[in-house]
N, C-alpha and C positions, 0 to 999 in steps of 0.2 A: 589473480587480483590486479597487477600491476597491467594487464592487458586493458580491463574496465577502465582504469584511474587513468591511462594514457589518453582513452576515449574521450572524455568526458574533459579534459583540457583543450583537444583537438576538434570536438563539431559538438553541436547540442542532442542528444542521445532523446529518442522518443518516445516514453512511455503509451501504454495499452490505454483502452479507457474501459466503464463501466463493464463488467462483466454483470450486475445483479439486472442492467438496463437490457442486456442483450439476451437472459435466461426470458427474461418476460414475455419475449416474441414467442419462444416456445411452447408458453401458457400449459405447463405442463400443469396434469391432474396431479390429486394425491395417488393417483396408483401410478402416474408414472414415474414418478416420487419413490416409492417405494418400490418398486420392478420388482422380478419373483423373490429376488432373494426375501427382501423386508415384508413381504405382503401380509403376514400376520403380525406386525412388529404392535404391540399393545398402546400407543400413541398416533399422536397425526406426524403426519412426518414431511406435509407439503408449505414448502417455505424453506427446509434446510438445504438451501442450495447448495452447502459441502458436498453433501451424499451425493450429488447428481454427479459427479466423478465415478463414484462405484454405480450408480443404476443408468447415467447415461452418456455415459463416457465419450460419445460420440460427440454429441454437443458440445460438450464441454474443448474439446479439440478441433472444431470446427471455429469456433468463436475464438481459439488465440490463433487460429490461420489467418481470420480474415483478418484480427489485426494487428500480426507479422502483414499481412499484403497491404494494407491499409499505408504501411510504413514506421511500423512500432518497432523501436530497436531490442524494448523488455517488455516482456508481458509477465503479467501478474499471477501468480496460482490460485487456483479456486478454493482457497484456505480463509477467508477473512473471519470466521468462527470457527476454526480447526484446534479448539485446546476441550479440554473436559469439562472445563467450568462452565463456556457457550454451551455444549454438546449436551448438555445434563438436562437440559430443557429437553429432550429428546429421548432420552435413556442412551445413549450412546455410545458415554465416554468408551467403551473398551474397544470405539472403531474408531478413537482418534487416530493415531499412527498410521492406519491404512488410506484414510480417508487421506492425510498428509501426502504419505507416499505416490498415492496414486496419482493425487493431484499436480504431484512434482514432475512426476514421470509423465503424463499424457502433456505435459506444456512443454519437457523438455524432449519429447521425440517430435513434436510439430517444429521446435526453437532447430532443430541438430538438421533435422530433416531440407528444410530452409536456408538452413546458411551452408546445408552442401550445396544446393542450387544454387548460390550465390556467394560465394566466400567473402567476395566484396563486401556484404553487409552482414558482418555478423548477426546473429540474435541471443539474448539472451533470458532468463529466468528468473523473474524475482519471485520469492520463498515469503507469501503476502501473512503478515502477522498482524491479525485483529487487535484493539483495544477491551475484548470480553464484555461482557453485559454485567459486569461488577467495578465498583473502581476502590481501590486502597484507599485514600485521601479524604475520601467525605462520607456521611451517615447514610442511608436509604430511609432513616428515621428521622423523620422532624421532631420527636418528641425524645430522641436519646443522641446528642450531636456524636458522643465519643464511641460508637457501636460501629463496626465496621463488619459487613457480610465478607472479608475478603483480607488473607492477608499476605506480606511480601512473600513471607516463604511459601505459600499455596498459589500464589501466581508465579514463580519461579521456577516451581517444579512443572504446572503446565505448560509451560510457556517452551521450558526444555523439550520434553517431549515433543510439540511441535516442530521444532528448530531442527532437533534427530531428526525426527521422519524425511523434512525440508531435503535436509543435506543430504540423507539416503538413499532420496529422490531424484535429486542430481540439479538442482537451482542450483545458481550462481553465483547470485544476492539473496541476503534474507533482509525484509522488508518491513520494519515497525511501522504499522501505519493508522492513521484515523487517532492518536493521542489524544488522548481527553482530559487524560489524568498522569501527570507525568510519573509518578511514583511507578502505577501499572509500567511504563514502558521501561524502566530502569529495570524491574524485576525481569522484564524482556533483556534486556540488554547484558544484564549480570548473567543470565541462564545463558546467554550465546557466547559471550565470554570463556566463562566455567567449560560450555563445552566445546569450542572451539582448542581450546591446550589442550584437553583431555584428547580429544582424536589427533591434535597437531595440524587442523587446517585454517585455512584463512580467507573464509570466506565474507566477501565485504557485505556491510551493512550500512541499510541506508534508514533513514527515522523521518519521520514526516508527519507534523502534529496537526489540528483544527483548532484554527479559532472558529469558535463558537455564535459571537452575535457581534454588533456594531461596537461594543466595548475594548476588541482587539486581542481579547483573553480567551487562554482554554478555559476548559470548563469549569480546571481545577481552579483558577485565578489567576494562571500565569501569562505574562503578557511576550512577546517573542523573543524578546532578551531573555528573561528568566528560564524560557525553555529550551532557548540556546545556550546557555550557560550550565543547567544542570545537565545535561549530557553529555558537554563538553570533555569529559573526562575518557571518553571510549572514542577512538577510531574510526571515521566514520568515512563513508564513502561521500555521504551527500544526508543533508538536511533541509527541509522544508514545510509546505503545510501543501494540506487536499480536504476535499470534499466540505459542507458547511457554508462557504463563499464561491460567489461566482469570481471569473477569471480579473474581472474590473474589483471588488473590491480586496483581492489576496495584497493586492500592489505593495502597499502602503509595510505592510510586513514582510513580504520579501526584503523590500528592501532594507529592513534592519538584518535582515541573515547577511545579505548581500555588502553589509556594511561588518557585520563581525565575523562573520564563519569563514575557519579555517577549512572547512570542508566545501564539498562542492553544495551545492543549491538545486534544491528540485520543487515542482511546482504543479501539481494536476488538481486541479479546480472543476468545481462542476457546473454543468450548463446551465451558467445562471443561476438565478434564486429562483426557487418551487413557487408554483403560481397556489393559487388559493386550493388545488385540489392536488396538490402535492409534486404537480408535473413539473418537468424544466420544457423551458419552449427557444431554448436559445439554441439555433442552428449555425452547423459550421463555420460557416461565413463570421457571420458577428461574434463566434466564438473564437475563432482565431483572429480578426482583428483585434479585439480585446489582447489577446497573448502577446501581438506585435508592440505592445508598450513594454514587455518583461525583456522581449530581445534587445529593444530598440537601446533599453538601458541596459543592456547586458547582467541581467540579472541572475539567469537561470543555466545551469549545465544540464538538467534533466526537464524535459515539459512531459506532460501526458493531460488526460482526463479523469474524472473522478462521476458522479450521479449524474444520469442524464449523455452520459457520452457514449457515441457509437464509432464503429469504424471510420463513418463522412465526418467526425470530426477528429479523428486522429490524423484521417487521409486532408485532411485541411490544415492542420498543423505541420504534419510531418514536411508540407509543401512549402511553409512560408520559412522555418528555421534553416533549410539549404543557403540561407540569404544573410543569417545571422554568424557571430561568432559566439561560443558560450563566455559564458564570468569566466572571467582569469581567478584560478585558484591560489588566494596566497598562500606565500611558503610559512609567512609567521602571523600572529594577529595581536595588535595591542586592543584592550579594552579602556579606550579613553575618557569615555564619557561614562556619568556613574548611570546605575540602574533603578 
């Protein structure tokens, strides 16, 4: 852990970008979706890009090479619905673990493989933890507000079992990411906790929420103070926000992490805001410009990409932050201003 933490005071480390952008190219069918194993599996099973670790492993290892080559310091696991609550939509749940595993391990022999060819630039693994298609904190009912499909102890237990697999796997980092609803990611956070003691390891974690629209809030209401405050109680490697905003409008909330967090600062924004037919059209170029205002203020210890990013815009970033120094991590943090 203390290997990570030294990084990340020393140069700006460069997260992966989109993995769901880069499955697309492969336009894979439902059957290649399902490969021999699933081919009679009683559901559609095309769109759960998890499985494509077990049916096409190949890919899926090909796409954290290109970006480790690219210039990614951490690439991300092919987990971001890897708990049984996502997987149920599927019938699934009892290939979570595996699906976790495998995913851990096919990024961590591309990650190991790589930085023996290069020592100089290590690589590393992040253990990528979804926000689930359920949230604790608010109704799915407009007509019952206090009805909740979902609750702390049933997202704690899956959230665990991910986290096991993760670790089992051999990631580095484990990764809350895409927050929507803070409560959901504390049950994340409690479960890693819980079983980090339990094994005796120390493996660092990073948290990284969305805001949601021009209001500056997650989804649940909370505005970036709030969601750097209620975490604040857990150890963090790095906190920040991804995916939701493009690289130009994250600014304005980085910069409140960057003004209270004691932890490091991470930032992977996606290309741009979706045009009318859902696409991002922001290429590398203007998307690392954009980024060059977070160095410029020394905002950020971790960059990457989030929806809409490909290798050319990792390989664009990873070019321009060699020029930057990351945020100075402070050792203490007063909260001066009220919230």
């Amino acid at each position: 852990m203390s290997r990570i933490e030294d990084l990340i005071s020393q140069k700006i480390l460069v997260l992966d970008g989109a993995m769901g952008t880069m499955l697309q190219e492969y336009k894979f069918s439902e059957e290649d979706f399902r490969g021999d194993r699933f081919k009679d599996w009683p559901v559609s099973l095309q769109g759960n890009n998890d499985l494509l670790s077990l049916t096409q492993p190949e890919a899926i290892a090909e796409i954290h090479r290109k970006y480790f080559l690219a210039g990614a310091d951490i690439v991300e696991t092919n987990t971001f619905s890897g708990t049984t609550i996502a997987m149920a939509d599927y019938q699934m749940e009892e290939l979570v673990y595996e699906m976790n595993y495998e995913s851990a391990r096919i990024a961590k022999e591309v990650a190991t493989a790589l930085t023996a060819e290069n020592p100089e630039k290590p690589r590393f693994v992040a253990g990528a933890i979804g926000p689930t298609n359920k949230t604790a904190s608010m109704s799915p009912d407009v007509n019952d507000p206090g009805y909740r499909a979902i609750s702390f102890e049933e997202l704690k237990v899956a959230y665990r079992q991910q986290a096991q697999a993760l670790i089992d796997g051999g990631v580095d980092i484990l990764l809350v990411e895409t927050v929507f609803d803070t409560l959901n990611a504390k049950a994340a956070l409690f479960a890693i906790d819980e079983l980090k003691e339990e094994l005796n390891v120390d493996v660092p974690v990073m948290i990284s929420g969305t805001i949601t629209d021009a209001s500056g809030r997650t989804l649940s209401g909370q505005t970036a103070e709030a969601f750097l405050i209620s975490v604040s109680h857990i150890p963090l490697l790095s906190i920040g926000f991804n995916c939701a905003l493009g690289a130009k409008q994250l600014t304005p909330h980085l910069e409140v992490l960057n003004r209270y967090a004691s932890s490091g600062v991470s930032a992977y924004p996606n290309a741009g805001l979706p045009n009318a037919f859902g696409e991002y059209d922001q290429d590398a170029e203007e998307m690392a410009n954009q980024i060059n205002e977070y160095l410029e203020k020394r905002l950020v210890n971790i960059i990457g990409g989030c929806c809409g990013t490909t290798p050319k815009h990792i390989r664009a970033i990873a070019e321009i932050v060699k020029n930057y120094q990351p945020r100075e991590i402070p050792t203490k943090i007063q909260y001066t201003e009220s919230i």
